[in-house]
N, CA and C atoms as a LAMMPS dump frame, in Angstrom:
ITEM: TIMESTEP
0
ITEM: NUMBER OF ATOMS
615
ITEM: BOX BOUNDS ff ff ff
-5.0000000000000000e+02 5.0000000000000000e+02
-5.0000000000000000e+02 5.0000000000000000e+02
-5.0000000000000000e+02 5.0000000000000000e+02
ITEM: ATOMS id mol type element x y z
1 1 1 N -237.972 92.736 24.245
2 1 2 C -238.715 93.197 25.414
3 1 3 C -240.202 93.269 25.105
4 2 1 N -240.422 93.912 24.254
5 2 2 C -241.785 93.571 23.866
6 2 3 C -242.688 92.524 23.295
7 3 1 N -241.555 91.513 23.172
8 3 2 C -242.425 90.08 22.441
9 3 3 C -242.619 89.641 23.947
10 4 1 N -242.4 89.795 25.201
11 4 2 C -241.6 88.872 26.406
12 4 3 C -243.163 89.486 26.964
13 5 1 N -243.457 91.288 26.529
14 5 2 C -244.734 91.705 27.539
15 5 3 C -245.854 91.042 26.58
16 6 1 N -245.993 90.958 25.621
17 6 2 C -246.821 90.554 24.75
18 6 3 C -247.323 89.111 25.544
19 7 1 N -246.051 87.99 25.286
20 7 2 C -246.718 86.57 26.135
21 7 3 C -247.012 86.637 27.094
22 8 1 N -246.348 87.811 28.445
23 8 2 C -247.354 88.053 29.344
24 8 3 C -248.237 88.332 29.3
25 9 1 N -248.794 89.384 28.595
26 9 2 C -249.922 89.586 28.381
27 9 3 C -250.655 88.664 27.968
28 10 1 N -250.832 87.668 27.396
29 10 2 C -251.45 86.418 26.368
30 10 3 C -251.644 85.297 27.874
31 11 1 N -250.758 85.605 28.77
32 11 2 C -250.921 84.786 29.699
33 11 3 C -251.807 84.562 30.361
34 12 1 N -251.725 86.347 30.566
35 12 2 C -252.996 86.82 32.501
36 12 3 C -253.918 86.667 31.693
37 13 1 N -253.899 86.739 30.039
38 13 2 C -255.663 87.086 29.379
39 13 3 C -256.392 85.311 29.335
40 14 1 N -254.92 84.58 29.329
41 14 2 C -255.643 83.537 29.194
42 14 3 C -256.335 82.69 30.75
43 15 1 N -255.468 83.455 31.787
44 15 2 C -255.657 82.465 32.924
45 15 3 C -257.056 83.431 33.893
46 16 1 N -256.936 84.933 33.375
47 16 2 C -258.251 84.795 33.358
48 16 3 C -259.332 84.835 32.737
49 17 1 N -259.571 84.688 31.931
50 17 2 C -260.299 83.529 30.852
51 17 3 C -260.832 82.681 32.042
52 18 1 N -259.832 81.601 32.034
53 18 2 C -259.78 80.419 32.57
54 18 3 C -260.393 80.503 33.979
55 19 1 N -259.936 81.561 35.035
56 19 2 C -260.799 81.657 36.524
57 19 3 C -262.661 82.058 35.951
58 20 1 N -262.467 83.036 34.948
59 20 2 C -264.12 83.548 34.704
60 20 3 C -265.283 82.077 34.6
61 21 1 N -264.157 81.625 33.736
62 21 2 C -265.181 80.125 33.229
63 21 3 C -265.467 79.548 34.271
64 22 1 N -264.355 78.84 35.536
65 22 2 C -264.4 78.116 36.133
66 22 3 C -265.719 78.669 37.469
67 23 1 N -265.825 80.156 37.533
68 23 2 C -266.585 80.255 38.183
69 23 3 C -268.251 80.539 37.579
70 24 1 N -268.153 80.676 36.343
71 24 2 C -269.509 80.628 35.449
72 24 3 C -269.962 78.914 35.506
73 25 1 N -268.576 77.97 35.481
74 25 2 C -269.526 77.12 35.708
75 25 3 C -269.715 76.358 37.291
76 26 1 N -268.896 76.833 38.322
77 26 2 C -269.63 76.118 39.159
78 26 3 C -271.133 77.225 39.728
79 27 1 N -271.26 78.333 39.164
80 27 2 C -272.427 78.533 39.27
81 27 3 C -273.816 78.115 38.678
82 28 1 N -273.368 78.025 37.573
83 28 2 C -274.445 77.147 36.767
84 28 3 C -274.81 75.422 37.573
85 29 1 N -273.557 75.142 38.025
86 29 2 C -273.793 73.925 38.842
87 29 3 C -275.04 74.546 40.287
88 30 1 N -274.576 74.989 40.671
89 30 2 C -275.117 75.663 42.12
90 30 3 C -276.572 75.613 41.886
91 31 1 N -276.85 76.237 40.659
92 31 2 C -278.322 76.394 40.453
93 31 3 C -279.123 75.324 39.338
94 32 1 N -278.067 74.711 39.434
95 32 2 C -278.636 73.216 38.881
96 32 3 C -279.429 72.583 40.076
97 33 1 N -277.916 72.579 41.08
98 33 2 C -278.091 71.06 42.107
99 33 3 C -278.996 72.127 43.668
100 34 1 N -279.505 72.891 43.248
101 34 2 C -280.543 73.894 44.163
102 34 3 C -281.568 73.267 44.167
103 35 1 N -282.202 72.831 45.432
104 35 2 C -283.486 72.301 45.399
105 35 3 C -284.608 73.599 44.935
106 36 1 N -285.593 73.351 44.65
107 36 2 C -286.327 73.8 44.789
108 36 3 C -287.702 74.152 45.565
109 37 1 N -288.195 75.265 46.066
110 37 2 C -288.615 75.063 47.068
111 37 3 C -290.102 75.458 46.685
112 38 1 N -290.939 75.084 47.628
113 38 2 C -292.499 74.879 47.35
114 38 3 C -293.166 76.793 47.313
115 39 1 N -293.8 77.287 46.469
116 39 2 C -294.362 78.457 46.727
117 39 3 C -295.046 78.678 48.296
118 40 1 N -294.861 79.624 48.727
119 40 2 C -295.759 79.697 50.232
120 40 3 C -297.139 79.995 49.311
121 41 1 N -297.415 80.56 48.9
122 41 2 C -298.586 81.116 47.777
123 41 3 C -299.193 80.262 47.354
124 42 1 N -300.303 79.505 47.187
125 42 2 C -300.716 78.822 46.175
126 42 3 C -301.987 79.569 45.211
127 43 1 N -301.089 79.265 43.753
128 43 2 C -302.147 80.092 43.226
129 43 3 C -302.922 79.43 41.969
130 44 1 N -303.431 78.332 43.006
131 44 2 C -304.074 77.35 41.437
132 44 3 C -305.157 77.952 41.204
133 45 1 N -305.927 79.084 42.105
134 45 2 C -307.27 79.284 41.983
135 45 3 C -306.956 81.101 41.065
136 46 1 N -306.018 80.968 40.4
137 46 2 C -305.96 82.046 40
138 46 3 C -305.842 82.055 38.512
139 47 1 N -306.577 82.615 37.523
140 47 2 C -306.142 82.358 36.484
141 47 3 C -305.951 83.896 34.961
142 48 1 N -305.951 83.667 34.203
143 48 2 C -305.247 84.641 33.604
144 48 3 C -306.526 86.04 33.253
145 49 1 N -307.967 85.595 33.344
146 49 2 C -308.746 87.253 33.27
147 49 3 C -309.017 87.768 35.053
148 50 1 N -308.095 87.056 35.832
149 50 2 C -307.833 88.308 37.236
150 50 3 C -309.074 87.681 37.854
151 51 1 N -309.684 86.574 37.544
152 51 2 C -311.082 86.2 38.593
153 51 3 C -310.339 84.337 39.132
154 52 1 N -311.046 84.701 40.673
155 52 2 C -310.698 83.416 41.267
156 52 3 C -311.569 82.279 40.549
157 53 1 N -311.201 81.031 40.773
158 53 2 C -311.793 79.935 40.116
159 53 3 C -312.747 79.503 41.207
160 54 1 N -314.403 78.893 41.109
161 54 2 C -315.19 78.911 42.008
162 54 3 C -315.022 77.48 42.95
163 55 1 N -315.286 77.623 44.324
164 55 2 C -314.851 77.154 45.596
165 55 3 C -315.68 75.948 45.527
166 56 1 N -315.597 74.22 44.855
167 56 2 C -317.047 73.703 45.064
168 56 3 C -317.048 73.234 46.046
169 57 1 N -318.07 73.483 46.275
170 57 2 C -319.242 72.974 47.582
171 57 3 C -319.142 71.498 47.786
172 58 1 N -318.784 70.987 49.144
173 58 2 C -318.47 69.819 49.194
174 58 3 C -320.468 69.438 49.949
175 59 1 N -321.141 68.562 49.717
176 59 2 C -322.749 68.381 49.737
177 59 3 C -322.199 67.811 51.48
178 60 1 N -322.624 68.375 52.17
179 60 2 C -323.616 67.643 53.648
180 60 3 C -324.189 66.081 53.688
181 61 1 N -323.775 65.151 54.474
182 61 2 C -325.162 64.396 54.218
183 61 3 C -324.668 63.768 55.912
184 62 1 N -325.848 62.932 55.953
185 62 2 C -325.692 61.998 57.624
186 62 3 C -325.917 60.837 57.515
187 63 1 N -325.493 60.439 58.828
188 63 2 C -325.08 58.904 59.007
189 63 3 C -326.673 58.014 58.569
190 64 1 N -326.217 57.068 58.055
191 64 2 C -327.053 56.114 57.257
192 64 3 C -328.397 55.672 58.662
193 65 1 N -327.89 55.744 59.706
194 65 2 C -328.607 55.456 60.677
195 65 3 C -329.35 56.435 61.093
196 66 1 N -329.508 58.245 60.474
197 66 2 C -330.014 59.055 60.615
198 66 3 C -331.392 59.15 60.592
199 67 1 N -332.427 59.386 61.715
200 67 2 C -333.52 59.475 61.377
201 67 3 C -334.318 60.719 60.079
202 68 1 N -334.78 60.544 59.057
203 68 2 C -335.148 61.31 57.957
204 68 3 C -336.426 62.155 58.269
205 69 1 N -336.992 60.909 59.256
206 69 2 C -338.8 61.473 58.864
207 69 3 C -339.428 60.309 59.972
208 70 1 N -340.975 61.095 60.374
209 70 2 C -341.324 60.054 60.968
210 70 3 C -342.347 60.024 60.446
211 71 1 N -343.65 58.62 60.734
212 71 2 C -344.641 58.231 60.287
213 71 3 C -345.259 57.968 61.869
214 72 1 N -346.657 58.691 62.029
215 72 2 C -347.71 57.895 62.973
216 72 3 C -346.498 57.348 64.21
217 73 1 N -345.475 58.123 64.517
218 73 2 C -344.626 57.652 65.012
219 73 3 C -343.444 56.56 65.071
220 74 1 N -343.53 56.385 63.852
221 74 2 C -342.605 54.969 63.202
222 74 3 C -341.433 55.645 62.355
223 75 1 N -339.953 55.851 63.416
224 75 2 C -339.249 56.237 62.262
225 75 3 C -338.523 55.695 61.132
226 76 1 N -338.762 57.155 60.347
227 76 2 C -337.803 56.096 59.023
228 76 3 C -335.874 56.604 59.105
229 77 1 N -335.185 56.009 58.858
230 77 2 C -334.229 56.196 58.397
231 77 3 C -333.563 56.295 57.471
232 78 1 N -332.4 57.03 56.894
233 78 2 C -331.799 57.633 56.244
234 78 3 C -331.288 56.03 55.431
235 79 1 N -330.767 55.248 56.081
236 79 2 C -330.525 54.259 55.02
237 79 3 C -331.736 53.577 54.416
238 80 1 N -332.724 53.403 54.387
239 80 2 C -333.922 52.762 53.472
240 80 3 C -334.277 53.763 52.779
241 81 1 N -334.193 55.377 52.774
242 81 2 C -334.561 56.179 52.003
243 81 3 C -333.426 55.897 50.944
244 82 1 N -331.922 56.222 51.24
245 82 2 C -330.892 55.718 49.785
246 82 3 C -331.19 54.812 49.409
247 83 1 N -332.002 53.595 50.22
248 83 2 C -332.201 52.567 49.096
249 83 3 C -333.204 52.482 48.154
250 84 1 N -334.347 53.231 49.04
251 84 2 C -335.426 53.415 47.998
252 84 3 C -334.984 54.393 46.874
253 85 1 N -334.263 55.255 47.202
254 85 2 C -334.086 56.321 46.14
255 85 3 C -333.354 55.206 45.101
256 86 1 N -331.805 54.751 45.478
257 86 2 C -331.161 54.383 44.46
258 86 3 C -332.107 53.393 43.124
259 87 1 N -333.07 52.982 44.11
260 87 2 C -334.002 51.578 43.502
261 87 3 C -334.63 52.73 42.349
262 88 1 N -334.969 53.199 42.94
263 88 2 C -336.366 54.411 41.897
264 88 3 C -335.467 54.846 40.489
265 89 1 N -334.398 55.46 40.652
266 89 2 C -333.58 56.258 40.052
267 89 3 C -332.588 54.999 39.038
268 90 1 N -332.656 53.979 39.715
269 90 2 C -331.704 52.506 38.874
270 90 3 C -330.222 53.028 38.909
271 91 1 N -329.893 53.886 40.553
272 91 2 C -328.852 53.877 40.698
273 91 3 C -327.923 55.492 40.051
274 92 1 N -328.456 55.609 39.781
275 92 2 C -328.118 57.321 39.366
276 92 3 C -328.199 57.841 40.435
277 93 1 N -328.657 58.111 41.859
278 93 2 C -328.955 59.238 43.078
279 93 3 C -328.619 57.874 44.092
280 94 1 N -327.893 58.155 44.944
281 94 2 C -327.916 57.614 45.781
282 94 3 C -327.796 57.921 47.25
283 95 1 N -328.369 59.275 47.393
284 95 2 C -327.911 60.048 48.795
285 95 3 C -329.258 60.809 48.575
286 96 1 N -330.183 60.229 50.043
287 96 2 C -331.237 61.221 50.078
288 96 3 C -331.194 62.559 50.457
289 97 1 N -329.428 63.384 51.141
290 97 2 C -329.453 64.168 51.686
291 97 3 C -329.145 64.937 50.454
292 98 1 N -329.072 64.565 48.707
293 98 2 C -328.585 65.425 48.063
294 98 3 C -329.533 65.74 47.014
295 99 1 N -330.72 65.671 47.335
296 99 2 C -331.807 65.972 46.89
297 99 3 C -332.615 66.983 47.283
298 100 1 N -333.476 67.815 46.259
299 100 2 C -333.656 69.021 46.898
300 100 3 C -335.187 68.842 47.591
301 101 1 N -335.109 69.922 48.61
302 101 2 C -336.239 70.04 49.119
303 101 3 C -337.701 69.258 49.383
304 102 1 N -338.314 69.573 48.064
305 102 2 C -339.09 69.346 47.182
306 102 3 C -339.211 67.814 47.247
307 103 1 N -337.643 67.493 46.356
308 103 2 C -338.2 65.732 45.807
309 103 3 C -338.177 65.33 47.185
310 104 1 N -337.551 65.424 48.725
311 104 2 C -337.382 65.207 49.71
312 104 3 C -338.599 64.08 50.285
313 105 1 N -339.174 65.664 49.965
314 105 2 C -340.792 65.556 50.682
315 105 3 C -341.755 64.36 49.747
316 106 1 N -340.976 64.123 48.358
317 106 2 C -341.971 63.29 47.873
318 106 3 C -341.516 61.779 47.982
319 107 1 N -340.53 61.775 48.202
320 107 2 C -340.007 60.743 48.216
321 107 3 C -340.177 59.81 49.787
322 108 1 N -340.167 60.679 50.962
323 108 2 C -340.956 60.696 52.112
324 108 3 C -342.155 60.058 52.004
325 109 1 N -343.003 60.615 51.306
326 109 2 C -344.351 60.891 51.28
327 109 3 C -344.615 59.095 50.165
328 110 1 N -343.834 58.875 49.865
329 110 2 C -343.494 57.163 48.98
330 110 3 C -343.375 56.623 49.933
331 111 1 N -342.474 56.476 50.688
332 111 2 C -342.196 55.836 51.9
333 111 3 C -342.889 55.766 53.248
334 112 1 N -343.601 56.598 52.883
335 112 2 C -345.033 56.718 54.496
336 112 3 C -345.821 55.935 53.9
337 113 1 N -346.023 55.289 52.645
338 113 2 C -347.407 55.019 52.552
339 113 3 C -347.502 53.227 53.096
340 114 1 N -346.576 52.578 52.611
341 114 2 C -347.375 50.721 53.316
342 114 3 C -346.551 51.433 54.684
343 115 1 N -346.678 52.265 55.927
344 115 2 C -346.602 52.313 56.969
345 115 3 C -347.953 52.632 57.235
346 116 1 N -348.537 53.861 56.539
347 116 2 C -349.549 54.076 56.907
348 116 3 C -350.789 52.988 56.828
349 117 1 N -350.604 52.791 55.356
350 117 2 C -351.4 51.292 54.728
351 117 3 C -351.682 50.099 56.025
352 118 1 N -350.101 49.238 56.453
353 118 2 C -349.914 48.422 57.602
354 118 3 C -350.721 49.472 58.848
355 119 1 N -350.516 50.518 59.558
356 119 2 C -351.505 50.296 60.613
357 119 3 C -352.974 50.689 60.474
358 120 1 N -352.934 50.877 59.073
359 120 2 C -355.003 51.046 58.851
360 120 3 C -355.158 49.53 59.006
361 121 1 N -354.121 48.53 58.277
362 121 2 C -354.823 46.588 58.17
363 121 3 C -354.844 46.243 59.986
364 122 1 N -353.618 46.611 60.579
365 122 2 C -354.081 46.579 62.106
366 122 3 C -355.025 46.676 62.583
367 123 1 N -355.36 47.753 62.308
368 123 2 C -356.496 48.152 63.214
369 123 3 C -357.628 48.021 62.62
370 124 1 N -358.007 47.747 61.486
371 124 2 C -359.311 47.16 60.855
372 124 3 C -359.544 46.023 60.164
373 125 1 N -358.493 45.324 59.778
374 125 2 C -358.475 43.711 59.433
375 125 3 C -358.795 42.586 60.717
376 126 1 N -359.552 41.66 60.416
377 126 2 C -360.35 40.757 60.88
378 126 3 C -358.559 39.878 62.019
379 127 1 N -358.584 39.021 62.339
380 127 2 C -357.711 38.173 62.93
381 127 3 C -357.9 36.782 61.642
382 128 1 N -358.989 36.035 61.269
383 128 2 C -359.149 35.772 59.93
384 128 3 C -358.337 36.161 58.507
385 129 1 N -358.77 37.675 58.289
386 129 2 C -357.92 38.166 57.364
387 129 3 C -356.817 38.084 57.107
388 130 1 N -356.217 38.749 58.647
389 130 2 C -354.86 39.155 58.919
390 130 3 C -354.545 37.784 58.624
391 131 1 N -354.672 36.459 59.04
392 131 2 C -354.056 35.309 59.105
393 131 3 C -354.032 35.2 57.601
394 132 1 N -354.876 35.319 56.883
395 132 2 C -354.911 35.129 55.03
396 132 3 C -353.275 36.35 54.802
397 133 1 N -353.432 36.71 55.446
398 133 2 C -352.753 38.187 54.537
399 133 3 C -351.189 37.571 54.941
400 134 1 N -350.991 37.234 56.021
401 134 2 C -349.832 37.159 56.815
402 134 3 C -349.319 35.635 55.961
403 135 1 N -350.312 34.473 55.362
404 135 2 C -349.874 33.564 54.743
405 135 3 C -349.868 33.841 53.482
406 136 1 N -350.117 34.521 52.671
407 136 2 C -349.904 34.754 51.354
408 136 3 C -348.623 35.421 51.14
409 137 1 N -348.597 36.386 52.296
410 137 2 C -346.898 37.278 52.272
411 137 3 C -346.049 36.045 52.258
412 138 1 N -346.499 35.502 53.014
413 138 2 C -345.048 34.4 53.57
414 138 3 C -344.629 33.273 52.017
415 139 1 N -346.015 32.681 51.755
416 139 2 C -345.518 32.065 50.287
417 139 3 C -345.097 32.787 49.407
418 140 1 N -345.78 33.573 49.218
419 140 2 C -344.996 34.767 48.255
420 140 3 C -343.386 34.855 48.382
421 141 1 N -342.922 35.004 49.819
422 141 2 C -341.381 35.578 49.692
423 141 3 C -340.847 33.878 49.625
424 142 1 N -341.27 32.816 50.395
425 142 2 C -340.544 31.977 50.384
426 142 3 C -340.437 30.975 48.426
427 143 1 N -341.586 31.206 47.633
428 143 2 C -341.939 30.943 46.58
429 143 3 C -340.935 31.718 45.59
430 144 1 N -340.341 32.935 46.314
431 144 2 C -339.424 33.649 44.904
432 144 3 C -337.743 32.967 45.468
433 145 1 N -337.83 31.851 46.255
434 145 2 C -336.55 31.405 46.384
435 145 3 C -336.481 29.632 46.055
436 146 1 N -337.927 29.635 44.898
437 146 2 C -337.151 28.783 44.478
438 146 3 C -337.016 28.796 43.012
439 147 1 N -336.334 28.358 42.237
440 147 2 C -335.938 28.25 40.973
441 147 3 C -336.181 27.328 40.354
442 148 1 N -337.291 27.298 39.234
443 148 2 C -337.633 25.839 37.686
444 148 3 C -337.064 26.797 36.895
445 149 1 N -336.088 25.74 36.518
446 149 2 C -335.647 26.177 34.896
447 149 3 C -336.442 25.672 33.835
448 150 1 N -336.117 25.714 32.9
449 150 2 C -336.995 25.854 31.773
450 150 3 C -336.799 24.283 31.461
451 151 1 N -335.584 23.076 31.721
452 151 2 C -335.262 21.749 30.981
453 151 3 C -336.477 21.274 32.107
454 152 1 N -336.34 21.484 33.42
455 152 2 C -337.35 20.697 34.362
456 152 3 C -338.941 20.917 34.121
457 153 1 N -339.146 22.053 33.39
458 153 2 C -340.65 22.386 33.168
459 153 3 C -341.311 21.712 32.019
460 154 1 N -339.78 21.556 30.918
461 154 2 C -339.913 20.736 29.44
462 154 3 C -340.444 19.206 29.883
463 155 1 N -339.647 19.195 30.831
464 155 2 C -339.695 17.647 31.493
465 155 3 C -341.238 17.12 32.186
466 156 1 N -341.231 18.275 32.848
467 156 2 C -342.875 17.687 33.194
468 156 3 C -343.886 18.204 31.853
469 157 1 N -343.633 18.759 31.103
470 157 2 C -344.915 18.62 30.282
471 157 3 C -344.679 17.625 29.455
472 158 1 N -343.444 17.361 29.131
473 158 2 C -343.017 16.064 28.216
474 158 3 C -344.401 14.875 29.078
475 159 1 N -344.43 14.866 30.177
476 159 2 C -344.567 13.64 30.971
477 159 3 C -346.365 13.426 30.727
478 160 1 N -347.043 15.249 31.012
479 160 2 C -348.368 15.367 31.291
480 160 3 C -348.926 14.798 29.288
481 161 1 N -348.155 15.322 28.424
482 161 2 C -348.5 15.605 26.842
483 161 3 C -348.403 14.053 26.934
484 162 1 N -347.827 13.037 27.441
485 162 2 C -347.793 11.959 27.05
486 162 3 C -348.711 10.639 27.385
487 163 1 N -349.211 10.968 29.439
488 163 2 C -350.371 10.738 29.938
489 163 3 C -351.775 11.185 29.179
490 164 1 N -351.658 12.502 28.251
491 164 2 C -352.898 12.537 27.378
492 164 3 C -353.114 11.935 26.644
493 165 1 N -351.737 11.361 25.919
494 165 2 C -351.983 10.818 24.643
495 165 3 C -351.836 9.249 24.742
496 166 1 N -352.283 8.942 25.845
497 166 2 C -352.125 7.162 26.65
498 166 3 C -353.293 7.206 26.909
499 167 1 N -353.663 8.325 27.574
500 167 2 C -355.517 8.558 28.005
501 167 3 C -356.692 8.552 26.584
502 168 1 N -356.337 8.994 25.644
503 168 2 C -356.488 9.307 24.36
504 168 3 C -357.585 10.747 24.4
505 169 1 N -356.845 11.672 25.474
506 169 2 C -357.352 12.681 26.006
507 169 3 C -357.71 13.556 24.356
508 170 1 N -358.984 14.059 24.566
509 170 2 C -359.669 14.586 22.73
510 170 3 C -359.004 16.222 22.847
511 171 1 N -358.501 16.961 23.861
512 171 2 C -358.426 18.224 24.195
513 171 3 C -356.971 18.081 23.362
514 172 1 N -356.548 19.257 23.048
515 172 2 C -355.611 20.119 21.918
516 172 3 C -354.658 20.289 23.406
517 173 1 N -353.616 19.736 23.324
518 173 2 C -352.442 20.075 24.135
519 173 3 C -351.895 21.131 23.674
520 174 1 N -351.672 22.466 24.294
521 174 2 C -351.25 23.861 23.674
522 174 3 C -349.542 23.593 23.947
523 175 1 N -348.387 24.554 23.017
524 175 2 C -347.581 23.84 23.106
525 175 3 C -346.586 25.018 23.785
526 176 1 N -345.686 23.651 23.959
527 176 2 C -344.64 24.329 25.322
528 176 3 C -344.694 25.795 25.974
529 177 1 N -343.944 26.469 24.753
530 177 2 C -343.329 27.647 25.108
531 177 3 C -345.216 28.253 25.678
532 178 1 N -346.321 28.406 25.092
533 178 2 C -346.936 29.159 25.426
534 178 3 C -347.617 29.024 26.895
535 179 1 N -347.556 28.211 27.436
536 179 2 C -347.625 27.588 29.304
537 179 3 C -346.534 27.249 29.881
538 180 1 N -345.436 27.552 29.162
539 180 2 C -344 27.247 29.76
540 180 3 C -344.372 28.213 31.734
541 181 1 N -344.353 29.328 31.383
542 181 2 C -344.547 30.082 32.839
543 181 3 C -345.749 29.76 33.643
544 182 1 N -346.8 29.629 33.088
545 182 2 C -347.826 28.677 34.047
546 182 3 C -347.476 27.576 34.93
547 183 1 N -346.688 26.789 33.728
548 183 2 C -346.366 25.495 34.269
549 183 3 C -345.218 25.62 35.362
550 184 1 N -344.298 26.237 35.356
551 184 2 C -342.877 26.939 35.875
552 184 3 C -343.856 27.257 37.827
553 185 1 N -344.894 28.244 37.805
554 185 2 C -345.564 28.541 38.949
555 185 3 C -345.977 27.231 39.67
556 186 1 N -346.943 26.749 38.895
557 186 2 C -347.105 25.656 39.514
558 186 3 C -346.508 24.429 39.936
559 187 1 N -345.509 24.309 39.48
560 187 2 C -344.578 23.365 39.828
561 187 3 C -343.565 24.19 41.244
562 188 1 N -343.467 25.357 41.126
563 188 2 C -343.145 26.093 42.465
564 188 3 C -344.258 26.03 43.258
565 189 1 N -345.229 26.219 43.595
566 189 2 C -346.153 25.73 44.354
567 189 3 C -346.1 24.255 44.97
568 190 1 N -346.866 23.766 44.262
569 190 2 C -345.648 22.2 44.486
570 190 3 C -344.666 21.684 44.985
571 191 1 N -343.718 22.686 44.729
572 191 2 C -342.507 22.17 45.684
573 191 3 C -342.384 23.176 46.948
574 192 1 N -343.186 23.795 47.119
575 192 2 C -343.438 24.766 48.28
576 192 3 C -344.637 24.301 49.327
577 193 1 N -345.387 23.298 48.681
578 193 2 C -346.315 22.77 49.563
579 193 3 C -346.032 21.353 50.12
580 194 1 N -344.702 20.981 49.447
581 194 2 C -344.505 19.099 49.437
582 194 3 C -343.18 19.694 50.727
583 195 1 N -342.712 20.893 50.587
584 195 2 C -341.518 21.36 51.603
585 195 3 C -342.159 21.736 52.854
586 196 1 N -343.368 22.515 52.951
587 196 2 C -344.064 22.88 54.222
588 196 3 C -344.526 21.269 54.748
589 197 1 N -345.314 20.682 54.304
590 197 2 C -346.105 19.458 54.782
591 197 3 C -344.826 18.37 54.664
592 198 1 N -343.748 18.276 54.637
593 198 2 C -342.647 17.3 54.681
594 198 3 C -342.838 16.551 56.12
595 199 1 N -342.887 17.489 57.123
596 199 2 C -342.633 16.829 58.444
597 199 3 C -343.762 17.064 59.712
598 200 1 N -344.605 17.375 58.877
599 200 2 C -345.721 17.494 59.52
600 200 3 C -347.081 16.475 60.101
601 201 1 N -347.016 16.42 61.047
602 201 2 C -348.326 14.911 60.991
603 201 3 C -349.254 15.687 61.239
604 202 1 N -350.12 14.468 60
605 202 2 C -351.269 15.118 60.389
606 202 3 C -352.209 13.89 60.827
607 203 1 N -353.32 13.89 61.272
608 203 2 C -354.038 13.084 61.747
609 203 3 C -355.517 13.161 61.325
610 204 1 N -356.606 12.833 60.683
611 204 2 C -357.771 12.47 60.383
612 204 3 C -358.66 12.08 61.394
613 205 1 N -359.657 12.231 62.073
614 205 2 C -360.372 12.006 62.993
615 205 3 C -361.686 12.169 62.493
């Protein structure tokens, strides 16, 4: 009789055993396969000596088409000031609205001046002048679009060093490299004056 309560006993101890486990582990499952859910709280700005972390300042600025400043009534805008700035700076600053005060005004005060310059030549340059002034601008910009490399410049002095020495010219031909850029201009000239007068008649009377 007592070996018979004994294996009962050995029984219930083992089967519950067996229920404890089975529910230890589908709980451990439960809080496995538990999503997790997002804090309502967010506390990235919080950190461990009890002070918030500081809020940065996102900078202001306006549309590129923004008037900045005016001149004698000529406005300027917000995009030629970033460009002048970025130009000045070689690209380090590129937002005139994030500049303080101060450089604002000087940088303004850069940019007023060939406005101001242009209507003093208005109003006191000759029609003469102005015509000199207005053709020198123009060769100037059209003259930095064209390009002598250095084999075509070799080439014409090859040509001139050799007409001297056919001429039995007595003068000291100085050598390449040190009129290389002389020669380089003038040969842009040249091809800037043979391109204007291409289609032009002219007539002698």
């Amino acid at each position: 009789m007592r070996k018979k309560s004994m294996v009962l006993g050995l029984s219930l101890g083992l089967a519950i055993s067996a229920a404890s486990a089975d529910d230890l582990k589908n709980s451990l499952t439960n809080i496995l396969n538990k999503e997790e859910k997002p804090s309502i709280v967010n506390l990235d700005s919080v950190n461990l000596d009890g002070k918030a972390k500081p809020v940065q300042q996102v900078k202001k600025t306006r549309s590129s088409q923004a008037v900045i400043a005016t001149v004698n009534g000529h406005n300027i805008i917000k995009k030629e000031a970033d460009g002048y700035l970025k130009q000045r700076t070689q690209g380090k600053v590129t937002d005139f609205d994030h500049l303080p005060p101060e450089q604002r005004s000087r940088l303004v005060n850069e940019l007023a001046l060939p406005v101001v310059v242009a209507d003093a030549a208005k109003k006191e340059l000759t029609e003469e002048e102005k015509q000199v002034a207005y053709t020198r601008a123009w060769m100037q910009r059209e003259a930095r679009k064209i390009i002598i490399s250095d084999e075509q410049a070799e080439e014409v002095y090859t040509q001139l060093k050799q007409q001297a020495q056919e001429n039995n010219a007595t003068q000291k031909i100085p050598p390449f490299e040190s009129i290389k850029d002389k020669l380089k201009m003038q040969l842009i000239e040249k091809t800037l004056v043979d391109r204007v007068t291409k289609d032009v008649e002219i007539k002698v009377l």
